[in-house]
C-alpha positions in Angstrom: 122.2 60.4 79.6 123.7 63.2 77.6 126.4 64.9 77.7 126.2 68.7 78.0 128.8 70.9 76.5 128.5 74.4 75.2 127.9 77.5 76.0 125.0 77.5 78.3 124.8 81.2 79.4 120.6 81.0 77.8 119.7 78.6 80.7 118.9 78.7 84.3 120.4 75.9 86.4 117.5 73.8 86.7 117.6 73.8 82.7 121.1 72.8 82.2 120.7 70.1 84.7 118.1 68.8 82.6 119.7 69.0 79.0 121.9 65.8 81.1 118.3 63.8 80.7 117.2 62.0 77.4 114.9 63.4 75.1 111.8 62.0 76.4 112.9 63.0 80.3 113.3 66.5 78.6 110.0 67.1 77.0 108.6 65.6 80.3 110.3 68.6 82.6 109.3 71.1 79.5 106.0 70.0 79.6 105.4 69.8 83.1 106.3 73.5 83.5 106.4 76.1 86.9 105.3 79.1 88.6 105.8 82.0 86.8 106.4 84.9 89.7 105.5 87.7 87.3 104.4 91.2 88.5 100.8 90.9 88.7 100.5 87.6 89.7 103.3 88.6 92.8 100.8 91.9 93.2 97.4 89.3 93.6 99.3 87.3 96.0 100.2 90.2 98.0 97.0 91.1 98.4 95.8 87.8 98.9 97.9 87.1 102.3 96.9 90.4 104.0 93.4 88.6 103.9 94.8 86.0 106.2 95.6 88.4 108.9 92.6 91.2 108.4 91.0 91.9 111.7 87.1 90.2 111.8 85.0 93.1 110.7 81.4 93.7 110.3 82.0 93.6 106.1 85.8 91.4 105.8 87.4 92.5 102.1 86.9 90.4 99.4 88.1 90.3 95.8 87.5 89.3 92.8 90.1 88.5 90.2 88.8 88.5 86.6 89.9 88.0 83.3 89.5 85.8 80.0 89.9 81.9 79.7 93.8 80.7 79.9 95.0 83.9 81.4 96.5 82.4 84.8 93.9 83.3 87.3 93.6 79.7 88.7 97.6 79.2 88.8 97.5 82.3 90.9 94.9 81.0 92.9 96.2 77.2 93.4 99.8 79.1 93.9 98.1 80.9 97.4 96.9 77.5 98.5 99.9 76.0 97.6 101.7 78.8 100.1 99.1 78.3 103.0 98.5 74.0 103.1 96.3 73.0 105.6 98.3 71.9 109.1 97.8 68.2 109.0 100.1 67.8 112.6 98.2 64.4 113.9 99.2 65.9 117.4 96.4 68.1 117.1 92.4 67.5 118.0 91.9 69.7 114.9 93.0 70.0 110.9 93.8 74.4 110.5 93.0 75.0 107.5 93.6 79.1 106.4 92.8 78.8 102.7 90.2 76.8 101.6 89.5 76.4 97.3 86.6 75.3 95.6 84.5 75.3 92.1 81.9 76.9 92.0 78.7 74.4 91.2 77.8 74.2 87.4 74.2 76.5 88.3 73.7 78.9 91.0 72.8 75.7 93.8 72.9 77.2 97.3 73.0 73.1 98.1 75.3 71.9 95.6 77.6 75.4 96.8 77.7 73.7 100.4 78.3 70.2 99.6 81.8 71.4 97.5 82.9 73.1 100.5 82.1 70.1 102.7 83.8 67.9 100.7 86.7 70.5 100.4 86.9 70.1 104.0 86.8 66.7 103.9 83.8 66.4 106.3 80.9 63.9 105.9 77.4 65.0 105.6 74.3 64.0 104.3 74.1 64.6 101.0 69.9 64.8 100.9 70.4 67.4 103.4 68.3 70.7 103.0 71.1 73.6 102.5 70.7 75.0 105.6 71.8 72.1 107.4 74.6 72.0 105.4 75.3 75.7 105.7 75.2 75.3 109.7 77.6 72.7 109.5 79.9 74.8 107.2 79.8 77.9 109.6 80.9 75.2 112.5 83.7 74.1 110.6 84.8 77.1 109.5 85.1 78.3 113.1 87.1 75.1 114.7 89.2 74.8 111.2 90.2 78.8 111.4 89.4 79.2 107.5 90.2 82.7 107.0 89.7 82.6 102.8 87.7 81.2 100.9 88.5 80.8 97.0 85.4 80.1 94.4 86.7 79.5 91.2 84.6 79.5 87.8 82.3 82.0 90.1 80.4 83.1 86.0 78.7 79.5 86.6 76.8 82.2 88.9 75.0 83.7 85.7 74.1 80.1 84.3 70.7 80.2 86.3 67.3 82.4 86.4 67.3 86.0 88.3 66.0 84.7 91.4 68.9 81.9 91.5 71.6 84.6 90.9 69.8 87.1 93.8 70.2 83.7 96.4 73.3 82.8 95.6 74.9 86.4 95.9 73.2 86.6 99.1 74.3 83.4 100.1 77.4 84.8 99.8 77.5 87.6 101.6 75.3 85.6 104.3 79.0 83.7 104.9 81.5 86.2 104.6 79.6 87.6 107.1 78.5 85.2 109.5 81.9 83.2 109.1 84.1 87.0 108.8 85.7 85.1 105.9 87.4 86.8 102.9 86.5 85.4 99.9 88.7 85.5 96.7 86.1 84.9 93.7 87.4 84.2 90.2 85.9 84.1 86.8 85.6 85.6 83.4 84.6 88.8 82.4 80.9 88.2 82.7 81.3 87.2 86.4 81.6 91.0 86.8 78.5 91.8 85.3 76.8 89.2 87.5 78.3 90.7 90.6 77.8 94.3 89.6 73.9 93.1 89.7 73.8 94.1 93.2 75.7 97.1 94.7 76.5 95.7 97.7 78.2 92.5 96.1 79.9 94.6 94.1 80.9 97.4 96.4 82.5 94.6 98.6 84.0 92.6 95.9 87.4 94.6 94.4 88.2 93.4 91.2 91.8 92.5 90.0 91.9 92.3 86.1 94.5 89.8 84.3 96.2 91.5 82.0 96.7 91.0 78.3 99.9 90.8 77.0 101.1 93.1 73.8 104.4 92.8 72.1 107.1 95.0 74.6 109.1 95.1 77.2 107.0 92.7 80.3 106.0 90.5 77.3 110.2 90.4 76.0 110.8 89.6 80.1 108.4 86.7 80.1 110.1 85.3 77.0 113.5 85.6 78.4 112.2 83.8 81.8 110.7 81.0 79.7 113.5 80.4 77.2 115.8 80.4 80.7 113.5 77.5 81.6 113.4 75.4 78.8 116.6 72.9 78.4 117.4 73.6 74.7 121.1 73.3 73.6 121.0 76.7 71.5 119.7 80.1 72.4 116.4 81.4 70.4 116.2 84.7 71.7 112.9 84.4 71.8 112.4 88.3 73.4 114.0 89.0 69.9 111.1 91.2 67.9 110.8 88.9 65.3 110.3 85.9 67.2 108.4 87.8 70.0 105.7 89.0 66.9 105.8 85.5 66.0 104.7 84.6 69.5 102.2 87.0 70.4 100.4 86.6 67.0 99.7 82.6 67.1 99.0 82.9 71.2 96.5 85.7 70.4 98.0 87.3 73.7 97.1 85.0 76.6 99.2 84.3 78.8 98.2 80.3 79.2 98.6 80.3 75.6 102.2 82.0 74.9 103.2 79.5 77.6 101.9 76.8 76.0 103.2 77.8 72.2 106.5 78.1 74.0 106.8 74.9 75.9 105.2 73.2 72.2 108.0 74.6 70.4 110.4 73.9 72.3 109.2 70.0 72.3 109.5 70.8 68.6 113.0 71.7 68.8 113.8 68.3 70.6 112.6 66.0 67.9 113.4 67.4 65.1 117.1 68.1 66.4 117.2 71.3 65.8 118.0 72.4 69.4 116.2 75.8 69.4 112.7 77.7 68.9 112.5 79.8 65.0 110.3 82.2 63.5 110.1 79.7 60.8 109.2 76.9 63.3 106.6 78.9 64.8 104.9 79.4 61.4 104.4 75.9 60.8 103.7 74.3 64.2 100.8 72.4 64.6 99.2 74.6 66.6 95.2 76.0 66.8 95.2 79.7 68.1 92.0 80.0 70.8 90.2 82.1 68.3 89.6 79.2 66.3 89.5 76.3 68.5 85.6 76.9 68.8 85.3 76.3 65.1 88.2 73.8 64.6 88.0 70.3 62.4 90.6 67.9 62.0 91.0 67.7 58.1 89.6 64.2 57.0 
């Protein structure tokens, strides 16, 4: 164990108790990261629970929530389910589950669509079963489970098949919101809103909420504060500083996976080499491949 000492007013609580662990135990709690509750992700989830008390209406609110790879849709996401678990109480004939999450299938399958939820559910089936066997059991279980949203995540999978594939899923969709009167959350990148602006009534019933991307400021200065507060170095970096912030938001290319990632990198960085806190000059040289170039990227021989 080490001992801490020092002034300490850069960390959080959870942090300082952590510099008290050994090097490897500290890259470990780094690395392993935690909920961010930042504005828009705090806004999502908002709108997110009303979902989970909307009366059952002819057409129940859905939304979409779109934006580029690595910018936190899915955290928000698994952070809702994480709020609403199903009720596993054995006392009860049932499982209630309120929130249900599942990936969407790799090409617009109707089938392949039913058998993730099934399995989401943990419900046996038949998996040579025609899809509408499998969708009648899914409207059953839906009603005795009392699932109230459904999440789809990686719903631009949707545009990965013909025209016609794209028209029967969509209206598979809208075929169980409402035959179930279950909200659905879909989530994907920006071309999943061209695939569901393909048919006006998709679209009109699915409200989109945009990630944001993050520029040099104020909200991005906040997020570097919160994440320097979290990570269990021995010297402040001021990391909301301009230079350092620049620094940042240049290399991360302004995701917000990304900055998070630089960040928690860095400040491994700063553990091994001794060093104790996050540079401009350390931030220069880390080994690190922005995501405009990871496409294109080649270990030199």
């Amino acid at each position: 164990m080490n001992k801490v000492t020092g002034n300490l007013a850069h960390l959080q609580p959870k942090a300082i108790e952590a510099l008290g662990l050994s090097d490897d135990e500290r890259i470990r709690f780094i690395r392993a990261g935690s909920w961010l509750s930042l504005g828009h992700a705090k806004a999502a989830l908002a709108q997110f629970e009303e979902l989970l008390t909307y009366p059952k209406v002819t057409r129940m609110p859905c939304y979409l929530l779109v934006g580029p790879s690595y910018s936190g849709k899915t955290s928000i996401l698994e952070r809702f389910m994480e709020l609403h678990p199903p009720d596993l109480d054995p006392t009860q004939e049932v499982t209630i589950c309120p929130v249900l999450m599942v990936d969407a299938p790799p090409k617009p399958d109707i089938a392949d669509f039913y058998s993730r939820i099934l399995d989401a559910l943990m419900s046996p089936y038949k998996p040579t079963a025609p899809a509408y066997e499998k969708y009648s059991q899914v409207k059953r279980l839906f009603r005795q489970m009392e699932v109230r949203v459904l999440i789809i995540d990686e719903i631009h999978h949707l545009i990965a098949g013909s025209q016609n594939r794209q028209r029967e899923f969509r209206n598979a969709l809208k075929s169980l919101s409402n035959e179930t009167k279950v909200s659905i959350v879909a989530s994907g990148i920006e071309e999943a809103y061209n695939a569901f602006n393909a048919d006006p009534q998709l679209s009109s019933r699915f409200v989109p909420i945009e990630m944001p991307r993050w520029s040099p400021g104020a909200d991005l200065g906040a997020l570097l504060m919160t994440l320097e507060r979290r990570s269990p170095l021995r010297k402040p970096s001021a990391l909301h500083a301009p230079g350092l912030m620049m620094a940042i938001h240049a290399r991360s290319e302004s995701m917000l996976g990304d900055i998070c990632d630089l960040v928690k990198e860095a400040a491994v960085d700063a553990i091994r080499s001794g060093e104790e806190c996050i540079t401009v000059d350390q931030i220069a040289r880390l080994q690190w491949v922005p995501p405009s170039k990871r496409k294109m990227y080649r270990r030199p021989l």
